[in-house]
C-alpha positions as a Markdown table, in Angstrom:
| # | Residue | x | y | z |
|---|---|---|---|---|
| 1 | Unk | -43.7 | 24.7 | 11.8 |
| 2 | Unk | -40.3 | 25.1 | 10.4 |
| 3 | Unk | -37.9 | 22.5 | 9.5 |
| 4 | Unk | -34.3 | 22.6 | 8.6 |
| 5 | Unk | -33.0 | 20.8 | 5.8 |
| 6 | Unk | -29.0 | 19.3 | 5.9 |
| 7 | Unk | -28.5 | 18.0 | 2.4 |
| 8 | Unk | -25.5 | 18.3 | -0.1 |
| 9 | Unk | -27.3 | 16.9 | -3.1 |
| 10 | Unk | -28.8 | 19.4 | -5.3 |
| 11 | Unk | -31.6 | 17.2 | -6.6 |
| 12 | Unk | -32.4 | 15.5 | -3.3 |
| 13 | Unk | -32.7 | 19.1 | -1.6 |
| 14 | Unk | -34.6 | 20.7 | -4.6 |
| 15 | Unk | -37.7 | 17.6 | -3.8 |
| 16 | Unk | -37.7 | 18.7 | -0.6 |
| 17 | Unk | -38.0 | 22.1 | -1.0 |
| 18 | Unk | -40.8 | 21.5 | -3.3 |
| 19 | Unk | -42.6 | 19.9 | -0.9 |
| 20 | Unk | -42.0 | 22.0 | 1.6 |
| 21 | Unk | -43.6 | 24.8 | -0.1 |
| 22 | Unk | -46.8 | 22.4 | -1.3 |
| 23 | Unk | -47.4 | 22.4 | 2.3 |
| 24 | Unk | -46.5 | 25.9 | 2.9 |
| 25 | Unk | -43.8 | 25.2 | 5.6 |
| 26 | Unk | -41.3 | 27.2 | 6.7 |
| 27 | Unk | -37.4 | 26.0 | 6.1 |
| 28 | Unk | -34.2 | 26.7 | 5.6 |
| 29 | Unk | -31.7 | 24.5 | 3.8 |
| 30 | Unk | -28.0 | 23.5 | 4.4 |
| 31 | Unk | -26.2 | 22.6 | 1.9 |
| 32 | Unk | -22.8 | 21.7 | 3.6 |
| 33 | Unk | -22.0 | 21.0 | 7.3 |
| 34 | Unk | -20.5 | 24.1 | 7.4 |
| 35 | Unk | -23.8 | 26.0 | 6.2 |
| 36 | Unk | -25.5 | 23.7 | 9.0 |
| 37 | Unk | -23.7 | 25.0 | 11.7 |
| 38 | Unk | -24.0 | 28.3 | 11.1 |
| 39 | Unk | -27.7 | 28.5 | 10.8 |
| 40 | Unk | -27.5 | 26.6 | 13.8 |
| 41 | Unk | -25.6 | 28.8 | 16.0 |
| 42 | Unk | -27.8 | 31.8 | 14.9 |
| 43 | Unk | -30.8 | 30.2 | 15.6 |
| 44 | Unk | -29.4 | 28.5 | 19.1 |
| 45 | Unk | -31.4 | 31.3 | 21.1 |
| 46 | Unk | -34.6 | 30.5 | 19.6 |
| 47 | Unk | -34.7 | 26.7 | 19.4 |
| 48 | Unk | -36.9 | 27.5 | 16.2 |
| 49 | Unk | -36.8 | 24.5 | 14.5 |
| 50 | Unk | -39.3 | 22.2 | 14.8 |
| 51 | Unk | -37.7 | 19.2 | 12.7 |
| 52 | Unk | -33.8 | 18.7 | 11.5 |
| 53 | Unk | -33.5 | 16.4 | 8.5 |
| 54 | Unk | -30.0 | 15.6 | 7.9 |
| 55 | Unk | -27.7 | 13.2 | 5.5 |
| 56 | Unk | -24.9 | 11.9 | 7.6 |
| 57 | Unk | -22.3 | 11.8 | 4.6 |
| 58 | Unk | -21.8 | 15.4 | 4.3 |
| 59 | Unk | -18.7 | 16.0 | 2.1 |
| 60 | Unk | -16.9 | 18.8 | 4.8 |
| 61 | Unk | -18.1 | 17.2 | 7.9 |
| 62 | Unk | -18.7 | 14.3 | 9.8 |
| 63 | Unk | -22.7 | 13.9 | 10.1 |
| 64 | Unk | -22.8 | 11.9 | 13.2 |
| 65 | Unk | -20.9 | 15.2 | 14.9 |
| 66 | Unk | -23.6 | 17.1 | 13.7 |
| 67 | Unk | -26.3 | 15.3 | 14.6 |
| 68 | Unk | -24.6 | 15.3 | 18.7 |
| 69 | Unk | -24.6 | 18.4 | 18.6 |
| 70 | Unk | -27.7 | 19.0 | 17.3 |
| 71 | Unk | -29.2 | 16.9 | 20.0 |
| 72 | Unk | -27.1 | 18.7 | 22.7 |
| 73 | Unk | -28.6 | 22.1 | 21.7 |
| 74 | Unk | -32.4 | 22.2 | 20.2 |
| 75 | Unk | -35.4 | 20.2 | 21.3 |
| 76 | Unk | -36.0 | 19.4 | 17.4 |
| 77 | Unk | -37.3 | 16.0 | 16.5 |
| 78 | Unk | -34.2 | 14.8 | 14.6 |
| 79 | Unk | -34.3 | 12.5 | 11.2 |
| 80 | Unk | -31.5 | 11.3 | 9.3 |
| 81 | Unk | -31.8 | 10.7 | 5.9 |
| 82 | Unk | -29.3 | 8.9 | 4.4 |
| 83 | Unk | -28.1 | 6.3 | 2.1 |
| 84 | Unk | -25.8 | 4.5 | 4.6 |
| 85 | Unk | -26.9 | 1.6 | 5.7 |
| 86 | Unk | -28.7 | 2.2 | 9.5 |
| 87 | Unk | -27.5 | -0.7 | 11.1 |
| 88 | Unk | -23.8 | 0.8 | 10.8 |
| 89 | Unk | -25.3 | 3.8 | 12.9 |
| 90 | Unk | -28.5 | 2.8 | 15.2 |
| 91 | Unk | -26.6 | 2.4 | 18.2 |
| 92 | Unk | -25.3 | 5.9 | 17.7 |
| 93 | Unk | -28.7 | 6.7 | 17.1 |
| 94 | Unk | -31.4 | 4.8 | 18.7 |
| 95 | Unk | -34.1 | 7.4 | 19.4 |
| 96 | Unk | -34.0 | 8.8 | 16.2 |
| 97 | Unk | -35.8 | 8.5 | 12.7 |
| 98 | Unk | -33.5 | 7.0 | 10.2 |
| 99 | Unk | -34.5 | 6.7 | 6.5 |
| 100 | Unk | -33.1 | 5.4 | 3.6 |
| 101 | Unk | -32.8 | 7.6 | 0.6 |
| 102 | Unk | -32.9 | 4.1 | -1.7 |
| 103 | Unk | -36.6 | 3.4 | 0.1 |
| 104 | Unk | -37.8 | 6.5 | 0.7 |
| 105 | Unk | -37.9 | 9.7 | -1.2 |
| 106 | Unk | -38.0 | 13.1 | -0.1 |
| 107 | Unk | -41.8 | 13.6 | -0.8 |
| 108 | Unk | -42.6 | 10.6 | 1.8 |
| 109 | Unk | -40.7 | 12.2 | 5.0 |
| 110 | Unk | -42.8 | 15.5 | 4.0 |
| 111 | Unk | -45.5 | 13.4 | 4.3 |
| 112 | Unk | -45.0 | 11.2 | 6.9 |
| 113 | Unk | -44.0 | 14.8 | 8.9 |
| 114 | Unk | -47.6 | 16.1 | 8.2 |
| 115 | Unk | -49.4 | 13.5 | 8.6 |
| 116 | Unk | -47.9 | 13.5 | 12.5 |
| 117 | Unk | -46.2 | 10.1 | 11.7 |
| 118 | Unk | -43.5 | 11.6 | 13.2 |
């Protein structure tokens, strides 16, 4: 399994990286949109990742653009995690995992991930 990680806060993508490696998973992390799209394009061959967590306020590009393309390009099971409120976004994003960074902490969608909750 590998996941990528899209997440411009330092302390929110440290948690995840620490669970990520409690479980031994595979990752790479993204810390800008730019960043994102790179590792995307490289990877666009191999369709490697398995998950895609992203925040949708990135501070150099617009999330929702990101997760489109995303969805237009891999097979990954997508899940935004962000601190905007979902119902702004669910009809953008209706098959998709949405969580809340003010209920739900990194640690939990690791969890959730491994315990095929998702």
């Amino acid at each position: 399994m590998i996941l990528l990680i899209i997440e411009d806060n330092i302390n929110i993508a440290a948690s995840f990286k620490e669970r990520l490696e409690h479980y031994k998973i595979e990752y790479k992390i993204a810390k800008t949109g730019v960043e994102a799209y790179k590792i995307l394009y490289e990877t666009l061959l191999s369709n490697e990742f398995d998950y895609i967590i992203t925040n949708i306020g990135l501070p150099d590009e617009n999330g929702i653009e990101i997760v489109k393309f995303i969805k237009s390009k891999f097979n990954s099971k997508i899940i935004i995690y962000s601190g905007k409120n979902y119902d702004l976004y669910k009809y953008k994003f209706p098959n998709d995992y949405f969580y809340s960074k003010k209920e739900n902490s990194p640690q939990d969608i690791i969890d959730m991930i491994m315990n095929n909750m998702l």
